[in-house]
C-alpha positions in Angstrom: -52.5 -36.2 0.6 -48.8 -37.0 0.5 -48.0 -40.4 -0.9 -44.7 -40.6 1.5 -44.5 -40.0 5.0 -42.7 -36.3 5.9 -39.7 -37.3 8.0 -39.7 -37.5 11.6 -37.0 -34.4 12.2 -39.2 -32.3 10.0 -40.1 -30.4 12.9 -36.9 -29.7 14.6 -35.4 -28.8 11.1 -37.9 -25.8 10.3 -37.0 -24.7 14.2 -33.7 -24.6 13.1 -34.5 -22.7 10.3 -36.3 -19.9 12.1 -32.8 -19.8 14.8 -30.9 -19.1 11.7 -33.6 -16.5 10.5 -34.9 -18.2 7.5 -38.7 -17.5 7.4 -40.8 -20.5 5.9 -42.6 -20.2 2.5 -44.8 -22.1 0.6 -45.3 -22.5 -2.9 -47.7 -24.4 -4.8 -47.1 -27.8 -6.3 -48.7 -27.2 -9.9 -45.9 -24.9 -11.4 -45.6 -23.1 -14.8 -43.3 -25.3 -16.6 -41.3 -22.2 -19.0 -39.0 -21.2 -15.6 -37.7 -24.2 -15.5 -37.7 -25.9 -19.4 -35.5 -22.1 -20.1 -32.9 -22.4 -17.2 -32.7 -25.1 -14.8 -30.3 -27.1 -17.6 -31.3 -30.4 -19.4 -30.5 -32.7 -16.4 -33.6 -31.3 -15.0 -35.8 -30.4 -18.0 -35.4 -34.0 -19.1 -36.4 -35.5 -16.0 -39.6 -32.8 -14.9 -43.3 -34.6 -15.2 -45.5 -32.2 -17.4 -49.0 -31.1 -18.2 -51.0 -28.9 -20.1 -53.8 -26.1 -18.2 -57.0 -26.0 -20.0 -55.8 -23.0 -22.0 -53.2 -24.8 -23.3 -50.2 -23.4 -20.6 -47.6 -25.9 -20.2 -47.2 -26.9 -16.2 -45.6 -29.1 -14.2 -45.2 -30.5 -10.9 -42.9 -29.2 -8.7 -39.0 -30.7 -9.8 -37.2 -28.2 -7.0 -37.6 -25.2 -5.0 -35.2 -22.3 -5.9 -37.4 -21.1 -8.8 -40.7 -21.1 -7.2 -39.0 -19.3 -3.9 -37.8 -16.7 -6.3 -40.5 -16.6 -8.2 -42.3 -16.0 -5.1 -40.4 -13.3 -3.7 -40.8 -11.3 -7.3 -44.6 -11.8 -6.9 -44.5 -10.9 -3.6 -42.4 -7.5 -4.2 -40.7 -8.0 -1.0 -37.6 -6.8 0.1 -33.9 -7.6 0.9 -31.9 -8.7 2.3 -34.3 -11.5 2.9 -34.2 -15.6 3.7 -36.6 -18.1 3.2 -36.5 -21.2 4.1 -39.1 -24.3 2.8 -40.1 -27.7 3.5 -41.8 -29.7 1.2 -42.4 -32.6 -1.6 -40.6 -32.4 -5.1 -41.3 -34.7 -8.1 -38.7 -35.0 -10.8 -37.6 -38.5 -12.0 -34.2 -40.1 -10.4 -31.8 -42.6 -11.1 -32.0 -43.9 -7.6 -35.0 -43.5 -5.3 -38.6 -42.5 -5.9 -39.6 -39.8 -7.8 -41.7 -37.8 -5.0 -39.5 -36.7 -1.8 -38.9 -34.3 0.2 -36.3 -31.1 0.1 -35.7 -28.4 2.6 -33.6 -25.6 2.4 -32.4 -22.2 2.3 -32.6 -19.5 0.1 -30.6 -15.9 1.1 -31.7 -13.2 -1.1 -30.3 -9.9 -2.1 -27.5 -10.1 0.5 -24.5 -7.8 -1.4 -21.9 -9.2 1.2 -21.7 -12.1 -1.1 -18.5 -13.7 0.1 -19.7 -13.7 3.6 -23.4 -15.0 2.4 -21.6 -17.8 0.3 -19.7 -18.7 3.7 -22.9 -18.7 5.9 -24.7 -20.7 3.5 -22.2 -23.7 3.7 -22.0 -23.1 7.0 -25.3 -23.9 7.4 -25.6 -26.6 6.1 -22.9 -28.2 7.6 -24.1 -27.1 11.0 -27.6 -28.6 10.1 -26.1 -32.0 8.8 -24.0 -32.4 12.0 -26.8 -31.8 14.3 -29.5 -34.1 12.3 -26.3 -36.7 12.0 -23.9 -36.3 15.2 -20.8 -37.5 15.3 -20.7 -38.3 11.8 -17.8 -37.0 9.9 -18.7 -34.8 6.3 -17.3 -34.5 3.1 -17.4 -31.1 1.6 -16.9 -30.7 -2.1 -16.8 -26.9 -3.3 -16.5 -25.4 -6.9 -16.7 -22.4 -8.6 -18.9 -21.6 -11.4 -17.2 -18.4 -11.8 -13.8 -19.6 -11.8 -14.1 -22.1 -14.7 -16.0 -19.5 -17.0 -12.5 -16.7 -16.4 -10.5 -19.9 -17.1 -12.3 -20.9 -20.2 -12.7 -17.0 -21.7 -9.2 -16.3 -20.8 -7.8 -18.4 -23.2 -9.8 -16.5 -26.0 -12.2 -19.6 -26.9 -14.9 -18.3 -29.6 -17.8 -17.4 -27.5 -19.7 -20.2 -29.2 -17.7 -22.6 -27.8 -17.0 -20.9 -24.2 -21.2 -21.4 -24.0 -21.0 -24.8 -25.1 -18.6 -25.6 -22.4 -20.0 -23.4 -19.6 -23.4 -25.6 -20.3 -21.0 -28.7 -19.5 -19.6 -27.4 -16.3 -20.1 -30.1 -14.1 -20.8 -33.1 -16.6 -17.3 -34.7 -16.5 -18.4 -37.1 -19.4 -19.8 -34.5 -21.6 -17.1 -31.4 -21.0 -14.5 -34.3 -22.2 -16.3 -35.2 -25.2 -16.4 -31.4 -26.0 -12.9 -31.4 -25.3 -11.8 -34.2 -27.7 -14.0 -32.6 -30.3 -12.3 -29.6 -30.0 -8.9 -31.2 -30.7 -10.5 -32.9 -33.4 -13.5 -31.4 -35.1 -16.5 -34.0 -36.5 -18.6 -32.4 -39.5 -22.0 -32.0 -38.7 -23.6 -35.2 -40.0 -27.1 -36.9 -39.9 -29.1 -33.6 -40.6 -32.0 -34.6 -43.6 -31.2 -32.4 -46.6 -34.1 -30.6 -46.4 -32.4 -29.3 -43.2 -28.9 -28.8 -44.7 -30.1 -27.0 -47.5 -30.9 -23.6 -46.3 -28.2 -24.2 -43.3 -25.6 -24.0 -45.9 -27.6 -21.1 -47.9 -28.2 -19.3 -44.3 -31.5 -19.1 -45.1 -32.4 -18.6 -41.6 -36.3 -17.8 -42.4 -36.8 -20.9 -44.4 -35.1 -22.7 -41.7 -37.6 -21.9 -39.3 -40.4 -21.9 -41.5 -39.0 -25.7 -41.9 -38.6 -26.6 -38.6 -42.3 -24.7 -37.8 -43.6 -27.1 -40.2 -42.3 -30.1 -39.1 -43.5 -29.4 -35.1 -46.6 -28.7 -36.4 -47.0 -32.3 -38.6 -45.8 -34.0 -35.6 -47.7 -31.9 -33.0 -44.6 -31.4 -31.2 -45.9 -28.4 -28.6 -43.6 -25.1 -28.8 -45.1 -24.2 -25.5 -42.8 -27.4 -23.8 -39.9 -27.0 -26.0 -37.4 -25.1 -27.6 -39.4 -22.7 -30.4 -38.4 -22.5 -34.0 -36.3 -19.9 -33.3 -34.5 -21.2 -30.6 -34.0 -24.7 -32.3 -32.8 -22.9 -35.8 -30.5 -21.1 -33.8 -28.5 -24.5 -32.6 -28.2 -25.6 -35.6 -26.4 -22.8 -36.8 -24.2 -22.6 -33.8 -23.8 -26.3 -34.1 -22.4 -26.6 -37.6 -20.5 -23.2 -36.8 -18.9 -25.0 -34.0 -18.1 -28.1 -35.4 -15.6 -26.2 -37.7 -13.7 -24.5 -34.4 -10.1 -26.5 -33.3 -8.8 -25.4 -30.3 -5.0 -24.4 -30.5 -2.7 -27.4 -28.4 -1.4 -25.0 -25.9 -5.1 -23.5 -24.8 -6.4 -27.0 -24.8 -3.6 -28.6 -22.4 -3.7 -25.7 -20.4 -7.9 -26.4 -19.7 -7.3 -29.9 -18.9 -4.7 -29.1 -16.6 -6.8 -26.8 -14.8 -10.0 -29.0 -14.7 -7.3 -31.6 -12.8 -6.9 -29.3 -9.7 -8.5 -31.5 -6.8 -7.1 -30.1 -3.1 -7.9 -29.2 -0.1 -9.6 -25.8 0.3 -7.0 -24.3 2.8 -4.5 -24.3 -0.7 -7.2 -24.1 -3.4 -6.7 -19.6 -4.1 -2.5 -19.7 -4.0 -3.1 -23.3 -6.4 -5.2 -21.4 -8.5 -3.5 -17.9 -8.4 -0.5 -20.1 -9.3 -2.3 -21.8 -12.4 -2.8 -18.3 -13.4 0.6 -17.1 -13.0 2.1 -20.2 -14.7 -0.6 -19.8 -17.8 -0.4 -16.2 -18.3 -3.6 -15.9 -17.2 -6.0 -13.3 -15.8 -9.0 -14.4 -13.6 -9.7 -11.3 -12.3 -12.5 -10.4 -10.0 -13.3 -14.7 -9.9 -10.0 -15.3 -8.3 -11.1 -12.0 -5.8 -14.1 -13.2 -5.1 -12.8 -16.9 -4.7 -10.0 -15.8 -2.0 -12.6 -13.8 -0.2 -14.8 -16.8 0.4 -12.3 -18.7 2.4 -11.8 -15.6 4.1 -15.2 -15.4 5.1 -15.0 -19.4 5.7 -12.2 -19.1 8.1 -13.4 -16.1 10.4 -16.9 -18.3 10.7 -14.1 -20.9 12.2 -14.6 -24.0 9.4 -11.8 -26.6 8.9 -10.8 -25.6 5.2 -8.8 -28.7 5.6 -11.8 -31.0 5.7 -13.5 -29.0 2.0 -12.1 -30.0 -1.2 -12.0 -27.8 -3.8 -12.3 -29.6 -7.2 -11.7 -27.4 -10.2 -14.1 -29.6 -12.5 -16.7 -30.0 -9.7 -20.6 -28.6 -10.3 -24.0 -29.1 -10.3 -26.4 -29.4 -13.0 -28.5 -26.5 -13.0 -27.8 -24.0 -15.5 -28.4 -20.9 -13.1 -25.2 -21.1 -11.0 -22.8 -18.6 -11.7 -20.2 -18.8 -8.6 -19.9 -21.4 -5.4 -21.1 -24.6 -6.1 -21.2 -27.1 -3.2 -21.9 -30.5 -2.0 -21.9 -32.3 1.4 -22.1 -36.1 2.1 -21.3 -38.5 4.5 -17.2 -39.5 4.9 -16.9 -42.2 2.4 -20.2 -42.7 1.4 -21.8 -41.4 -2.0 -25.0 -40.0 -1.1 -25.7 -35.7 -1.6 -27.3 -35.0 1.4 -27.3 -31.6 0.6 -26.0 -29.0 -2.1 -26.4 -25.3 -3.3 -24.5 -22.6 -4.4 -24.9 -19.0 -6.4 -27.5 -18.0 -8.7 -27.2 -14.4 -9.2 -29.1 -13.8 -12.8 -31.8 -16.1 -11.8 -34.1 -13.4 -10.6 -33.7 -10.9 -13.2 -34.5 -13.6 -15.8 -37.5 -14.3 -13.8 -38.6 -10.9 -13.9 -36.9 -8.8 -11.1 -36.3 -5.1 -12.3 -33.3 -5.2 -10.4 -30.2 -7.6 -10.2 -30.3 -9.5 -6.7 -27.4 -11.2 -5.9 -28.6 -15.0 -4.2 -27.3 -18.0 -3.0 -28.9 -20.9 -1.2 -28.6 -24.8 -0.6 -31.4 -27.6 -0.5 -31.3 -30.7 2.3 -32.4 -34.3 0.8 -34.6 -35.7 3.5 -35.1 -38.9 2.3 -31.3 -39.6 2.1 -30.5 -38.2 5.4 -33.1 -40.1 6.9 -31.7 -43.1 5.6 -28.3 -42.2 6.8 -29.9 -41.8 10.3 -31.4 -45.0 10.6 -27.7 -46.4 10.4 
């Protein structure tokens, strides 16, 4: 049994679901904890409740819904174009709030008309929000995944450090650390010597034989974490890092562009003109960018009422193009976000690439927003 109550409009939501052809799924609370420890980011992997199966398979409970809906439709072997649509609890810890509530959403699979499937999808959830909350006026806050990652490769970063920052997209407080690090490089520091020793020889079996070790004494479990592999790898990229200064001009030009914040309706000639100005190439981003507000505008949105923030995103680490979030006018509260994940199903397994993009609906906080 549910320890919180499913919200009132539960029922008139899934109906207006099915309208927009989004057939329900369901998918099991208990979920295989590797999807998301290897690529939901470390906002979520820090905050996910885990167990252990009998055989020793790490699980967990439920922290979201796009990874089990894929999941799902891999299993499944169904086709596409295909949308799903789901209703249900998630546990993951918050800063605000319980940590059990409910999400809804959407989730448009293997659509290739991805400008007009990006445009439908906040659509959507606009056209939701306005009929659970009438009359109430929106804020819609768009990035671009895509966008930031020609921006940051375009100015010829080491491909070290255009991971690094790609990983940040969306943490204001960390991409400016990396930022000022850049400008001025730190030594790596702190690591025991037994560590730094075959670091600095590149002794990269006795590094993981090391680390190996030292899980094993503390009985740190390599099925819930990062294997020796993985973790000697970061080091290595770490201390390479630390040792990379970004040149003046590159690094001005970043921060200028992470300080674009306008509305929508002059966000693809502000950014074409970044470009220009830079002696930049974005390429198919800055295409596919300009072809979403196409595909905005015929569905008949106000582009004046979206912001597009250059810095904006959201921390899951499978987004690779429209990022988006809608609240109330003035008020903090997501009550609803999504955006593209294209990769995600071919790391979960799908033989073939399937382009996807979906949003999720926070129950709780819209139902708070009603009872206003």
């Amino acid at each position: 049994m549910p320890l919180i109550n499913m919200p009132d409009f539960a029922g008139a939501l899934l109906d207006n679901f099915a309208a927009r052809g989004a057939a329900r799924v369901d998918t099991p609370v208990i979920q295989p904890a590797a999807p998301f420890l290897d690529m939901a980011g470390e906002d979520l992997r820090r905050r996910i409740f885990l167990t252990e199966s009998e055989t020793g398979e790490s699980l967990c409970l439920r922290p979201e819904f796009t990874i089990p809906v894929c999941l799902s439709h891999i299993e499944t072997a169904t086709g596409t174009p295909k949308r799903y649509a789901y209703l249900g609890e998630v546990f993951r810890q918050r800063r605000e709030g319980p940590s059990e509530f409910y999400q809804a959403g959407i989730e448009d699979l293997g659509e290739t008309a991805t400008a007009r499937a990006d445009a439908r999808a906040i659509s959507d959830a606009v056209g939701i929000l306005e009929t659970l909350l009438p009359g109430r006026p929106l804020a819609i806050t768009l990035g671009d995944q895509a966008v930031f990652e020609a921006v940051v490769k375009a100015l010829g970063l080491p491909s070290g450090w255009q991971k690094r920052l790609i990983q940040a997209f969306g943490d204001s407080a960390h991409l400016d650390h990396l930022l000022d690090n850049l400008a001025s490089p730190q030594p790596v520091s702190g690591l025991p010597d037994a560590v730094e020793k075959p670091l600095a020889a590149e002794d990269e079996a006795g590094l993981m034989a090391l680390i190996a070790a030292r899980m094993e004494e503390t009985g740190y479990s390599t099925n819930a974490s990062r294997s020796p592999r993985e973790i000697a790898a970061r080091l290595k990229e770490k201390r390479a890092l630390a040792r990379t200064r970004l040149d003046g001009a590159a690094l001005l030009l970043l921060r200028e562009f992470l300080t674009l914040d306008l509305p929508l309706n002059d966000a693809a000639s502000a950014l074409a003109g970044f470009a220009d100005a830079a002696g930049l190439t974005l390429g198919d981003a800055l295409t596919r960018f300009e072809e979403r507000v196409a595909a905005l505008t015929r569905l008949g949105l106000d582009l004046s009422r979206m912001t597009y923030r250059a810095a904006f995103g959201r921390p899951l680490d499978y987004y690779t193009g429209l990022v988006f979030e809608v609240a109330e006018q003035d008020e903090k509260a997501v009550l609803a976000g999504g955006g593209r994940f294209d990769r995600l199903l071919t790391l979960l397994g799908a033989k073939q690439p399937i382009p996807a993009v979906g949003f999720s609906l926070w129950l709780d906080r819209i139902e708070i927003a009603r009872s206003r």
